[in-house]
N, C-alpha and C positions, 0 to 999 in steps of 0.2 A: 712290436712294442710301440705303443703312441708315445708320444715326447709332447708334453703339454706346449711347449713352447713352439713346437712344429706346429703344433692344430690350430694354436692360436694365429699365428705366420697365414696360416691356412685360410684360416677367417677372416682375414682381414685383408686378405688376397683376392678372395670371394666376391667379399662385399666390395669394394672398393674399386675393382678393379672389372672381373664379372659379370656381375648384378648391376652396376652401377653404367655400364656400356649397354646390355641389352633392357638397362628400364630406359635408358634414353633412347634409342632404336625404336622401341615401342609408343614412347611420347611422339616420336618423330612421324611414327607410321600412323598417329593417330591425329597428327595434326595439332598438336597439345601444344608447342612453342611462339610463343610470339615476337621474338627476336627475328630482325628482318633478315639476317644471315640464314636463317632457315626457312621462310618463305616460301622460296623458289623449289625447293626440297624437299619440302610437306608438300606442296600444288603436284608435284611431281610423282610423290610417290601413294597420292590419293587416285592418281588418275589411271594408275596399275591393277588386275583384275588382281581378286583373293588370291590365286595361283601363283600369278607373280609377285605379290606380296609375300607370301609364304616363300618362294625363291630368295628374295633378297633377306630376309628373316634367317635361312638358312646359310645361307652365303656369310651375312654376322658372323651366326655363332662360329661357324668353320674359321674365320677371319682370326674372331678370338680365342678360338682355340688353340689355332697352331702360334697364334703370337702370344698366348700363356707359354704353352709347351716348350716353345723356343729362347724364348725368355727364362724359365726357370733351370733349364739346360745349358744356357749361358752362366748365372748365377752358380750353377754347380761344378761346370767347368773349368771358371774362374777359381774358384776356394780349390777345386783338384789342383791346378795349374798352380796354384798360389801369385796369383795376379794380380793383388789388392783388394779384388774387391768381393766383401762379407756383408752380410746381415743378420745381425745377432738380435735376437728376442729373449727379453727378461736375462740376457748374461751366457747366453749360448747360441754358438754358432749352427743355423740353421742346416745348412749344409753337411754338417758333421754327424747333424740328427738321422738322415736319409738318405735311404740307398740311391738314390735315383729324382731330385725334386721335382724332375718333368711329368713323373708319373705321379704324384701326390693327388691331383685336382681328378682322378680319373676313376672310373667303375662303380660299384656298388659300396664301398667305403672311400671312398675319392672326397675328396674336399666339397667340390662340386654338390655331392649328394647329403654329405651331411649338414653342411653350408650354406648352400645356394635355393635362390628363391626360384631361379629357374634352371632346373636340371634339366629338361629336354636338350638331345644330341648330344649326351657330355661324354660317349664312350674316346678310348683315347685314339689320336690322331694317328694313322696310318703312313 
């Protein structure tokens, strides 16, 4: 059963958090920023062949993967635990909605896919 207030949680987990990491990774690899803080890091990561591009690209999503996973697995531990810490969307506790919210963002109905602008690598964390 979907819980509208879950999917919304969902969305806006995606966007924001997701999408929001790997469009600026790809600004980054494209050399798009003009902030002198990135510089050194655009020069650096233009001077990598395609292959190693696509490494570090892959390294990312892995990056954010396990630090979503770990993260929402924290959040759901907590509210099991009753630890203080919740987050409630539209007046309900997200947590309460799902069985598991580390799995949410994953597979063929995962957040990720129905959400996310880039779903490549989004199978769940091992």
């Amino acid at each position: 059963m979907q819980h509208p207030e879950l999917e919304k949680f969902g969305a806006f987990v995606i966007s924001k958090l997701w999408d929001s990491a790997l469009e600026h990774h790809d600004l980054v690899a494209e050399a798009h920023w003009k902030a002198p803080a990135l510089q050194n890091l655009q020069n650096e990561l233009a001077a990598l062949s395609e292959k190693q591009k696509e490494i570090v690209r892959r390294c990312v999503v892995e990056a954010l993967r396990d630090g979503l996973h770990d993260f929402l697995l924290a959040l759901h531990e907590a509210h099991d635990s009753k630890k203080g810490i919740e987050i409630f969307v539209d007046g309900k506790n997200i947590a309460e909605l799902s069985d598991g919210l580390q799995g949410e963002p994953y597979g063929s109905d995962g957040w990720i896919a129905k959400y996310g602008k880039h779903q490549n690598n989004e199978e769940q964390p091992s």
